[in-house]
PDB file of N, CA, C, O and CB in Angstrom:
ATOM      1  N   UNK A   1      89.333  25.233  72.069  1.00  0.00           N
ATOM      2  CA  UNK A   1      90.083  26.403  72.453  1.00  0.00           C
ATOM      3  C   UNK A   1      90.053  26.496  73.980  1.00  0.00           C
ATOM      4  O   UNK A   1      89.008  26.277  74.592  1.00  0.00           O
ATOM      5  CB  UNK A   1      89.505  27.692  71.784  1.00  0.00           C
ATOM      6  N   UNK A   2      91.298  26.848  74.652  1.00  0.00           N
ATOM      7  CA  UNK A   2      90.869  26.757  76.160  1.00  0.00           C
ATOM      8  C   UNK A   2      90.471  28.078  76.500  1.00  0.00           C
ATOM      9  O   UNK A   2      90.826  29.041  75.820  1.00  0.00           O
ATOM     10  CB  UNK A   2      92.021  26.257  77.185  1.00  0.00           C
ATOM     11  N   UNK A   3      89.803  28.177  77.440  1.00  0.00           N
ATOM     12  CA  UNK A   3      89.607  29.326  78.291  1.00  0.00           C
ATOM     13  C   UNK A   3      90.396  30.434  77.951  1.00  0.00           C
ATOM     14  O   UNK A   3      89.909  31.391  77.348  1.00  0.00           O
ATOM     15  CB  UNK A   3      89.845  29.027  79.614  1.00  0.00           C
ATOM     16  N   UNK A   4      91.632  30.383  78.302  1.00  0.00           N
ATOM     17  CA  UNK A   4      92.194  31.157  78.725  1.00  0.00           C
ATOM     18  C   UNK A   4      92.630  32.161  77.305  1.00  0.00           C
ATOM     19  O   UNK A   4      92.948  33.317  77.586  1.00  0.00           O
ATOM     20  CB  UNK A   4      93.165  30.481  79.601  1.00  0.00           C
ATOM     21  N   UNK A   5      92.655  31.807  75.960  1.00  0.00           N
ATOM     22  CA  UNK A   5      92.778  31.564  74.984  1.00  0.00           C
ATOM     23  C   UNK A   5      91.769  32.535  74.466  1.00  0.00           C
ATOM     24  O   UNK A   5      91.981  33.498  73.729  1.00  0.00           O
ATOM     25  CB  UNK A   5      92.766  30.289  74.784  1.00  0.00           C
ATOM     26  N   UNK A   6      90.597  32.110  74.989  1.00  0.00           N
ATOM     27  CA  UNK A   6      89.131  32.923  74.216  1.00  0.00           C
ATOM     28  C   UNK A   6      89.639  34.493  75.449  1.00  0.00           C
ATOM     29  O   UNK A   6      89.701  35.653  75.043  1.00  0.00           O
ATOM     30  CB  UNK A   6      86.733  31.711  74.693  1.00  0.00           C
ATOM     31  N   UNK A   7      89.817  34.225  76.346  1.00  0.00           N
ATOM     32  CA  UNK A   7      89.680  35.334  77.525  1.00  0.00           C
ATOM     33  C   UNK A   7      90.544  36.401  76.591  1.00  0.00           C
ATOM     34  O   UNK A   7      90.157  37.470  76.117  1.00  0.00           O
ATOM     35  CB  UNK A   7      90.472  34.869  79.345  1.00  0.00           C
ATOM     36  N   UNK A   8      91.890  35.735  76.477  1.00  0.00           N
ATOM     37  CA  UNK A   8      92.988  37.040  76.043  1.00  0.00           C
ATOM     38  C   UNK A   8      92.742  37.208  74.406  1.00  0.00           C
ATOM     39  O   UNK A   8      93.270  38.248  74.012  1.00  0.00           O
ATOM     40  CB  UNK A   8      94.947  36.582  76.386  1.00  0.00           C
ATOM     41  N   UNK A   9      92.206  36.602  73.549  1.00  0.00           N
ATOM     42  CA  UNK A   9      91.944  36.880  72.297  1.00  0.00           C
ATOM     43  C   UNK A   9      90.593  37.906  72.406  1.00  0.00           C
ATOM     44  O   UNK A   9      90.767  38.977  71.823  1.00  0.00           O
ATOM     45  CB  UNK A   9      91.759  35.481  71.466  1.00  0.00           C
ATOM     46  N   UNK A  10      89.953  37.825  72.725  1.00  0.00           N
ATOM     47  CA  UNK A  10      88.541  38.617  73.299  1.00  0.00           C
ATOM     48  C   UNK A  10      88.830  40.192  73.880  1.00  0.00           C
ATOM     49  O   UNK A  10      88.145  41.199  73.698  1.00  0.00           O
ATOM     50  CB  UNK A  10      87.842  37.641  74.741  1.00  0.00           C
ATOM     51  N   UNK A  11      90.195  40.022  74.703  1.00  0.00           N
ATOM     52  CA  UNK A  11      90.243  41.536  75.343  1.00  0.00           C
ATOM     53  C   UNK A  11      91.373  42.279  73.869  1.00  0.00           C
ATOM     54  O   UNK A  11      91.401  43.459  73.520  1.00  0.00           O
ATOM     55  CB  UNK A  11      91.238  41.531  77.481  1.00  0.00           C
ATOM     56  N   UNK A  12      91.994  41.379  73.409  1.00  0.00           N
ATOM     57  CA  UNK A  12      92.497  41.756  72.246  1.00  0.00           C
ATOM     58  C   UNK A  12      91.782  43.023  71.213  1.00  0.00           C
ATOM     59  O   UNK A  12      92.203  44.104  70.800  1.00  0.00           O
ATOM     60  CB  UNK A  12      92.537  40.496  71.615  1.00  0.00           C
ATOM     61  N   UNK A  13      90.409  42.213  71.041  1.00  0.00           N
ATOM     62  CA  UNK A  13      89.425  42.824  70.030  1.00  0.00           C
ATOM     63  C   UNK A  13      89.307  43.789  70.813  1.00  0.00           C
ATOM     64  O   UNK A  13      89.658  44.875  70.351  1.00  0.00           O
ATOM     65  CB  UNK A  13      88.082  42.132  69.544  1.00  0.00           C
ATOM     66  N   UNK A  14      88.771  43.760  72.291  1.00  0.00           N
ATOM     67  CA  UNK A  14      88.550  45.010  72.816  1.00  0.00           C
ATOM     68  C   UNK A  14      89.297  46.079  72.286  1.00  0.00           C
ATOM     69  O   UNK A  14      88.828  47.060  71.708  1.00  0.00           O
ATOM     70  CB  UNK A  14      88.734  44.982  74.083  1.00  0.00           C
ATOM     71  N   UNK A  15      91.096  45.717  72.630  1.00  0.00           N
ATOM     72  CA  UNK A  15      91.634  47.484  72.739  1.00  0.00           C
ATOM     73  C   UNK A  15      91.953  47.900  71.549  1.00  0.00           C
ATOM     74  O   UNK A  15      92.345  49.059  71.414  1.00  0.00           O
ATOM     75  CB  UNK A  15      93.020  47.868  73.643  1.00  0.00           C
ATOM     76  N   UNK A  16      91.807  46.706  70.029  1.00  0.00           N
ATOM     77  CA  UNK A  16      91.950  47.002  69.073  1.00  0.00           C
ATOM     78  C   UNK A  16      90.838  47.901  68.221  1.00  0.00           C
ATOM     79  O   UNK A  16      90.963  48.773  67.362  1.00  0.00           O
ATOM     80  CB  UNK A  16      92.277  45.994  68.724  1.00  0.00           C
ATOM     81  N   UNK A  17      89.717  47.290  68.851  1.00  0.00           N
ATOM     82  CA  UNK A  17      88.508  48.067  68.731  1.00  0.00           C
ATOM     83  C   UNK A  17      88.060  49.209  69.541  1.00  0.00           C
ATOM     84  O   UNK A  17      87.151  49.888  69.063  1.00  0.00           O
ATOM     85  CB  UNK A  17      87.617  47.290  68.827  1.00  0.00           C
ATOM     86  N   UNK A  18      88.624  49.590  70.876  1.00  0.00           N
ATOM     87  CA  UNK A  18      88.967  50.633  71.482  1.00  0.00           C
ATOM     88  C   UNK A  18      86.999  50.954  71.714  1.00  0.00           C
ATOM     89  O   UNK A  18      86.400  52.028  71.655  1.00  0.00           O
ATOM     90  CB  UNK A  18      90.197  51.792  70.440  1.00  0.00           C
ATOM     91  N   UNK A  19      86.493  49.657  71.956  1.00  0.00           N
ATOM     92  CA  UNK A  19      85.141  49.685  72.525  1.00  0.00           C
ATOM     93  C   UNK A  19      84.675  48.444  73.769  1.00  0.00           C
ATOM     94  O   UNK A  19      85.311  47.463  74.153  1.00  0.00           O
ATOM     95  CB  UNK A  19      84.194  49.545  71.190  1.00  0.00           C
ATOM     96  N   UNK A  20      83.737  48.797  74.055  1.00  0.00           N
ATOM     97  CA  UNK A  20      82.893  48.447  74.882  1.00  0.00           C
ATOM     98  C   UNK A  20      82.155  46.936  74.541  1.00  0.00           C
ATOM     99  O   UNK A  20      80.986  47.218  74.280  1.00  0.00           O
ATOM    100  CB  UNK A  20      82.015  49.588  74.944  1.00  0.00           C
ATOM    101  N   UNK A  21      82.307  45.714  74.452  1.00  0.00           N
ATOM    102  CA  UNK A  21      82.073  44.541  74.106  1.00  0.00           C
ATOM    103  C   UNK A  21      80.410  44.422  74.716  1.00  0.00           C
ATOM    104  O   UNK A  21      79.560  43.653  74.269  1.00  0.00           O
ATOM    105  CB  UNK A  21      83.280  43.521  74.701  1.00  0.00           C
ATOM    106  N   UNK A  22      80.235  45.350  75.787  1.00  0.00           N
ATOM    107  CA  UNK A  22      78.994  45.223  76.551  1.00  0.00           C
ATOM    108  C   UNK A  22      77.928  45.707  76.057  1.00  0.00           C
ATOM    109  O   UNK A  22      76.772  45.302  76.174  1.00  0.00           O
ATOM    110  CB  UNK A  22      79.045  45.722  77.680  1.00  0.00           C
ATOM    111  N   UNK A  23      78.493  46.920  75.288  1.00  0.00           N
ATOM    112  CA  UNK A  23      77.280  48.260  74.893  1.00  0.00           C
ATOM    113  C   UNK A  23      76.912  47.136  73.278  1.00  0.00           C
ATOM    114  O   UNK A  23      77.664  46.764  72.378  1.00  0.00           O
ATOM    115  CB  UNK A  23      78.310  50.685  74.460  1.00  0.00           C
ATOM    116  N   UNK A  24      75.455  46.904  73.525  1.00  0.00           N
ATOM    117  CA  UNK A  24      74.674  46.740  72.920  1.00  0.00           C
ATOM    118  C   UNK A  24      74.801  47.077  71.146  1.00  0.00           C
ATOM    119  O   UNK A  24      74.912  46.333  70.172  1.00  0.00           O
ATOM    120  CB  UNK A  24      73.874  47.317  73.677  1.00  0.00           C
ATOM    121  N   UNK A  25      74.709  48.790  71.328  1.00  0.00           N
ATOM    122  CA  UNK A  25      74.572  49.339  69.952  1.00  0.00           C
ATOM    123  C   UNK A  25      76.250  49.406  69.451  1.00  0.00           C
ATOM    124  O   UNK A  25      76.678  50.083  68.517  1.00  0.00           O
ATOM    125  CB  UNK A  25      73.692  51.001  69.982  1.00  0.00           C
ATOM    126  N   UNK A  26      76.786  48.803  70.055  1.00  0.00           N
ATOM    127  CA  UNK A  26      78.293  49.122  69.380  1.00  0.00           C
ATOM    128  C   UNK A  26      78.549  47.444  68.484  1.00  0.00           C
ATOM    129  O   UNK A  26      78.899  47.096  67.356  1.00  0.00           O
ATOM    130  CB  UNK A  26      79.839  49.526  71.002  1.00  0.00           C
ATOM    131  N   UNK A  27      78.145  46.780  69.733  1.00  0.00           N
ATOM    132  CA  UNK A  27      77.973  45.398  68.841  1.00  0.00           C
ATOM    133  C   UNK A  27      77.463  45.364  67.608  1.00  0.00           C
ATOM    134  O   UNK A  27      78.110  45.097  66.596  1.00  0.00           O
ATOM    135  CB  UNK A  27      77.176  44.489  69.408  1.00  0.00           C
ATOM    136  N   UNK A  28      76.041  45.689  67.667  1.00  0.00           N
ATOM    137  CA  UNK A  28      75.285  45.593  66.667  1.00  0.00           C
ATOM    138  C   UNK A  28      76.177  45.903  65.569  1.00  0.00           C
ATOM    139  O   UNK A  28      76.526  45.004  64.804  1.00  0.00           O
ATOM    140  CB  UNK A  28      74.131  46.374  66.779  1.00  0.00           C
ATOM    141  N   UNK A  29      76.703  47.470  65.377  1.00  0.00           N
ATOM    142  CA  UNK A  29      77.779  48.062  64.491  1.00  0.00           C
ATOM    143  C   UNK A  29      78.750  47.236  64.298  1.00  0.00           C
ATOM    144  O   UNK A  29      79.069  47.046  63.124  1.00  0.00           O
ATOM    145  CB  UNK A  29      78.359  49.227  64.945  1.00  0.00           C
ATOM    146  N   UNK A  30      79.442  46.561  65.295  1.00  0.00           N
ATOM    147  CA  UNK A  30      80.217  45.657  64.265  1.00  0.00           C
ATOM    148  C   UNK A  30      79.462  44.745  63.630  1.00  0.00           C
ATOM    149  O   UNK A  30      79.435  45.030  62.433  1.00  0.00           O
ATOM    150  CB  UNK A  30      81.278  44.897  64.832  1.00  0.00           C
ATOM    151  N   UNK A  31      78.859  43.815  63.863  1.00  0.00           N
ATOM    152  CA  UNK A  31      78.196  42.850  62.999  1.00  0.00           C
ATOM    153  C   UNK A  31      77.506  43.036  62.229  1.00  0.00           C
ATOM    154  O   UNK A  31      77.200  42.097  61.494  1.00  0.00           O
ATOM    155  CB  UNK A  31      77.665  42.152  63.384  1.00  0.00           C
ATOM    156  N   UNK A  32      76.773  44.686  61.969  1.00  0.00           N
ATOM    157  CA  UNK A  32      76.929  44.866  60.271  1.00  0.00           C
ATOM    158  C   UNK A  32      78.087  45.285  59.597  1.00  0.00           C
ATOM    159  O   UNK A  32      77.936  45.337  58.376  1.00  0.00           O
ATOM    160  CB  UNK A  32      76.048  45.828  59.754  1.00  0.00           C
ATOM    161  N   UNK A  33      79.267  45.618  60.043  1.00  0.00           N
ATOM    162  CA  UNK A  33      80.552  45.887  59.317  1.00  0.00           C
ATOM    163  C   UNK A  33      80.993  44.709  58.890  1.00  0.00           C
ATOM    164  O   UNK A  33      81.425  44.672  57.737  1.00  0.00           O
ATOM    165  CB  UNK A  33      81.608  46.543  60.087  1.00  0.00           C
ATOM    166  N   UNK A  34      80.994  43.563  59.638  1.00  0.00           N
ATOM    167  CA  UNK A  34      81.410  42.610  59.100  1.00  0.00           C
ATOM    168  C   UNK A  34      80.902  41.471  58.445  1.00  0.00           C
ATOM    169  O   UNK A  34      81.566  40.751  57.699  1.00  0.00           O
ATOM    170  CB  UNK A  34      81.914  42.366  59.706  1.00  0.00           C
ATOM    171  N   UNK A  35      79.631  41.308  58.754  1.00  0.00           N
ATOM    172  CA  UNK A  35      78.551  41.218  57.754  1.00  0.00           C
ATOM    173  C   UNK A  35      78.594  42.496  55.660  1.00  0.00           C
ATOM    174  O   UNK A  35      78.233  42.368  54.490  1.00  0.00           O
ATOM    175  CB  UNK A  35      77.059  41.819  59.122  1.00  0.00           C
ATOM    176  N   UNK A  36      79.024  43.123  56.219  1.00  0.00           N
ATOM    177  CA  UNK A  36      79.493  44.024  55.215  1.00  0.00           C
ATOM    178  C   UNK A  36      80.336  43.332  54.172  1.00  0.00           C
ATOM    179  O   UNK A  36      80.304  42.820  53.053  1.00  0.00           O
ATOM    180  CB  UNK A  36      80.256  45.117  55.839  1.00  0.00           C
ATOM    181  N   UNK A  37      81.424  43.738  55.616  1.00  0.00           N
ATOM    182  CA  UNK A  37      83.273  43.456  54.566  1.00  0.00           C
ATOM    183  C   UNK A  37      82.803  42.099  53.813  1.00  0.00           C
ATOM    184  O   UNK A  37      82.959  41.915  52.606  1.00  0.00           O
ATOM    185  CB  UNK A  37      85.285  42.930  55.915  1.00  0.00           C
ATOM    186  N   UNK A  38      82.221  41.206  54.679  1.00  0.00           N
ATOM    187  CA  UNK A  38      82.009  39.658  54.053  1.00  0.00           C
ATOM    188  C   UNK A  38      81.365  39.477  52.847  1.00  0.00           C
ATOM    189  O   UNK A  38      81.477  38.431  52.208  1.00  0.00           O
ATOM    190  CB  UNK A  38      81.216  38.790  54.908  1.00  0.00           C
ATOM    191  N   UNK A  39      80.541  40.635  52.402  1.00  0.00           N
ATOM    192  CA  UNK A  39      79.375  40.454  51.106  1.00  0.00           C
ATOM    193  C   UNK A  39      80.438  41.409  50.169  1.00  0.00           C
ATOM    194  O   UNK A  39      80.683  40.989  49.038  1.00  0.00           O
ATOM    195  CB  UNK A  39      77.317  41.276  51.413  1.00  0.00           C
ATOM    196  N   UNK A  40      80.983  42.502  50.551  1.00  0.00           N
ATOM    197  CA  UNK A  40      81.649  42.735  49.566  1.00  0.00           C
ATOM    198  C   UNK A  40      83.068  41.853  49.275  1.00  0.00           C
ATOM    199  O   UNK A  40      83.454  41.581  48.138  1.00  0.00           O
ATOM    200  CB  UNK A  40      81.807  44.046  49.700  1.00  0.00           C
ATOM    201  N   UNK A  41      83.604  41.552  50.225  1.00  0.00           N
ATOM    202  CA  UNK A  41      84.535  40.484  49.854  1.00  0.00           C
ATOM    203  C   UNK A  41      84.053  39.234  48.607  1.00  0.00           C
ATOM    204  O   UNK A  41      84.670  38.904  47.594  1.00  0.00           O
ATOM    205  CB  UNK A  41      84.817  39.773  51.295  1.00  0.00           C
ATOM    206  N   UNK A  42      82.603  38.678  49.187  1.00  0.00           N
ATOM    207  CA  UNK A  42      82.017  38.002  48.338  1.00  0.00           C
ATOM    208  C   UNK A  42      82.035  38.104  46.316  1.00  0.00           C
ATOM    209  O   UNK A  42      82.272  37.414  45.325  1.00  0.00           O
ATOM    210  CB  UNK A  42      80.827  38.264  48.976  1.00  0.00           C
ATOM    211  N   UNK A  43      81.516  39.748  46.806  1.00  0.00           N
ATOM    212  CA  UNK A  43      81.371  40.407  44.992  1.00  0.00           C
ATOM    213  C   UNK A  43      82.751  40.522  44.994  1.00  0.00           C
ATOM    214  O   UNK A  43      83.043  40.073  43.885  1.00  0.00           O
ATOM    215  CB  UNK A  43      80.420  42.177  44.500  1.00  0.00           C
ATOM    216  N   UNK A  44      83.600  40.783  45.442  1.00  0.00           N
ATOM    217  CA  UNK A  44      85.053  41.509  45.061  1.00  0.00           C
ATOM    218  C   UNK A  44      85.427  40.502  43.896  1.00  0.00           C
ATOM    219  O   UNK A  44      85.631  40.699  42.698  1.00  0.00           O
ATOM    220  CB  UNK A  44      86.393  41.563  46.486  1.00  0.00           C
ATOM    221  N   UNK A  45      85.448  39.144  44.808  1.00  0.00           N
ATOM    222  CA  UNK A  45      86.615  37.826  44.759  1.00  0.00           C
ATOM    223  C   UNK A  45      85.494  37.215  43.084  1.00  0.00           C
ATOM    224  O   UNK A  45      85.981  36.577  42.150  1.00  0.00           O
ATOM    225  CB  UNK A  45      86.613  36.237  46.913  1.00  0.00           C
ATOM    226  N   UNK A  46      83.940  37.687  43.184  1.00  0.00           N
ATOM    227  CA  UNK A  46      83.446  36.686  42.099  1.00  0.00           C
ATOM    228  C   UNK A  46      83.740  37.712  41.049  1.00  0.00           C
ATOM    229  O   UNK A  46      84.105  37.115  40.036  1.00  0.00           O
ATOM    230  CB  UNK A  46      81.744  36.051  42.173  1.00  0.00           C
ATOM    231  N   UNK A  47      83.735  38.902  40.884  1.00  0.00           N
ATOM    232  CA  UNK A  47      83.977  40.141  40.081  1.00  0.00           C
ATOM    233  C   UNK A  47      85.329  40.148  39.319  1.00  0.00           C
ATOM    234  O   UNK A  47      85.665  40.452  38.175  1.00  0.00           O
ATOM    235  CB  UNK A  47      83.931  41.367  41.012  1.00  0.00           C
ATOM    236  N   UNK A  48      85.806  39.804  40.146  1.00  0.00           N
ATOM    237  CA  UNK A  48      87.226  39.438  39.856  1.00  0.00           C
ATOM    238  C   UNK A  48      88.196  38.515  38.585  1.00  0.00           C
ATOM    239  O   UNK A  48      89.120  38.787  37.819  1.00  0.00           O
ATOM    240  CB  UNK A  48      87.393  38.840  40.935  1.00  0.00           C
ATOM    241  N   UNK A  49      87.218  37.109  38.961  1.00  0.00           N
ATOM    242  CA  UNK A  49      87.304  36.422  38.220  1.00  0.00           C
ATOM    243  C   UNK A  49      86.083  35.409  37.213  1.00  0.00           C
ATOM    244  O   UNK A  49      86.026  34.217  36.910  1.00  0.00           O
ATOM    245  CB  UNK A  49      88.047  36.003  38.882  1.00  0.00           C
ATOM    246  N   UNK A  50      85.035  36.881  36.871  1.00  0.00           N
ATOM    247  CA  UNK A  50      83.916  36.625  36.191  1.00  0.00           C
ATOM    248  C   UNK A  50      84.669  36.842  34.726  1.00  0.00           C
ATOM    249  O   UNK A  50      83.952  36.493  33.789  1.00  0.00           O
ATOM    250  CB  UNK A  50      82.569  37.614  36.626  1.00  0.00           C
ATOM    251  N   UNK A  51      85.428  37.138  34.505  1.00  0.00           N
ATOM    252  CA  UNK A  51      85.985  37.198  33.068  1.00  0.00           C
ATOM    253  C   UNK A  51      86.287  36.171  32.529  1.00  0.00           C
ATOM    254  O   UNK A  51      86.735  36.185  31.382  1.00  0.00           O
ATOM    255  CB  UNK A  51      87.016  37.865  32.887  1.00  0.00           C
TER     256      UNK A  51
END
């Protein structure tokens, strides 16, 4: 991926996320949200088709 690529995909998340990439405890919060979505995605998709 070049540079320039990670730079503008990166400020992306920023204004979509309408946070602070720096602040510590905001991070953290996403990476249990998406750590989250990912485990329930997990059960969703096996729940799904456990029948």
């Amino acid at each position: 991926m070049h540079r320039n690529t990670l730079i503008y995909r990166i400020e992306k998340i920023k204004e979509i996320l309408k946070t602070d990439l720096k602040n510590y405890e905001e991070l953290l919060l996403i990476q249990l949200a998406l750590r989250i979505y990912r485990l329930l995605g997990k059960f969703l998709y096996h729940d799904e088709f456990a029948d």
